[in-house]
C-alpha positions in Angstrom: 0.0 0.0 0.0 1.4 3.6 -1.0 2.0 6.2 1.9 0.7 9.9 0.7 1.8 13.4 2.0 1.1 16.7 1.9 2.8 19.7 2.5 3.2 23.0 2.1 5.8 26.1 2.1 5.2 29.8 1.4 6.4 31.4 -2.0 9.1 34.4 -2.2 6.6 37.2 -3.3 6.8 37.4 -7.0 8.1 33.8 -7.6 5.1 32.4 -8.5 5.8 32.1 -12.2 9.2 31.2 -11.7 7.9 28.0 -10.1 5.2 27.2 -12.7 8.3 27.5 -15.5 10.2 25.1 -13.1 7.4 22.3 -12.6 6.4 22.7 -16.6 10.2 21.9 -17.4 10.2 18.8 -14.8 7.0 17.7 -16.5 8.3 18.1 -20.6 11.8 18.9 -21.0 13.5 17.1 -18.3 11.1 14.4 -18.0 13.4 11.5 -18.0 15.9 12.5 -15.3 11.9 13.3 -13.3 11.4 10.1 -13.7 14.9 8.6 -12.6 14.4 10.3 -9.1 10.8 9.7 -9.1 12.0 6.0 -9.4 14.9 6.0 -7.5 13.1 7.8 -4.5 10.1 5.1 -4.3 7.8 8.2 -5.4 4.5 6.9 -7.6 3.6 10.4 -7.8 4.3 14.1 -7.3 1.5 16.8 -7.8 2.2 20.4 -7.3 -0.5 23.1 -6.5 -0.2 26.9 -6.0 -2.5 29.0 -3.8 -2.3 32.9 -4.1 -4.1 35.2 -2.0 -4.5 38.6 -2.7 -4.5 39.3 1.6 -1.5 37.2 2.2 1.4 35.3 0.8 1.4 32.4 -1.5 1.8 28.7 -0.9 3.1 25.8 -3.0 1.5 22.7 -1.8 3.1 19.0 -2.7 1.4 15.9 -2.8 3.4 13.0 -3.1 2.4 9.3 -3.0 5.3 7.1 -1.9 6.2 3.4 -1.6 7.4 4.2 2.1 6.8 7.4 3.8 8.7 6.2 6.5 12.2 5.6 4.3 14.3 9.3 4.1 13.6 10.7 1.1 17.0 12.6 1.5 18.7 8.7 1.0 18.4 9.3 -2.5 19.2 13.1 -2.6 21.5 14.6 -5.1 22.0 11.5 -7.1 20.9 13.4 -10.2 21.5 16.8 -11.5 18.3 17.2 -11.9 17.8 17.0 -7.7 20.4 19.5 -7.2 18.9 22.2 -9.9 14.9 21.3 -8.0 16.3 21.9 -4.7 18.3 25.3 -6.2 14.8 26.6 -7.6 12.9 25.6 -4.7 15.8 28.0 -2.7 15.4 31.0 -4.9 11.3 30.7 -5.0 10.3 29.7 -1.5 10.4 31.3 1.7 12.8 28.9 4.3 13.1 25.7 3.8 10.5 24.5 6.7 7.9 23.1 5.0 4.5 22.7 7.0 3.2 19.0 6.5 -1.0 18.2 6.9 -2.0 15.0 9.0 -3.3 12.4 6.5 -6.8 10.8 7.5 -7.5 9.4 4.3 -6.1 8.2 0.7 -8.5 6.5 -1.5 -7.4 4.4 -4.7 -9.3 3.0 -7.4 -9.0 -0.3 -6.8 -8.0 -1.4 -10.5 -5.2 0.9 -10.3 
């Protein structure tokens, strides 16, 4: 059974495009080396989400579906470029790198999936 998480971290004012470009070019142009760490990091899937607010900052939320929650996912860190230029972005576009996570009371799958 897959573990699933969700958290969230606020966005550098402005940066909110910058982050779209990024998770477009993970999703097309660098595809492959996504899915190497993808694979190599036991994650079945990554989804990204931005709220804005015009009265307050903006959040990027990530939901990520894993093989095992409970394994680090910083085991497999930095064994592609492509995890080294993610984390570089995620530096430049996000505000700390304390990322708030949400309690998980539910995770429903089709069950021919």
């Amino acid at each position: 059974m897959a573990d699933v998480q969700l958290a969230r971290c606020e966005i550098k004012p402005g940066k909110e495009d910058e982050l779209r470009e990024w998770y477009e070019t993970l999703e097309h142009e660098r595809f492959e080396e996504t899915a190497a760490t993808l694979i190599s990091e036991g994650t079945l899937t990554e989804s990204a989400f931005i709220q804005t607010s015009e009265n307050g900052p903006s959040h990027l939320y990530v939901m990520m579906e894993t093989t095992d929650a409970d394994e680090p996912r910083t085991a497999h860190a930095e064994e592609h470029r492509i995890d080294a230029d993610h984390h570089e972005v995620l530096a430049e576009t996000l505000v700390g790198k304390e990322w708030e996570e949400f309690e998980p009371i539910a995770h429903l799958i089709h069950p021919e999936r």
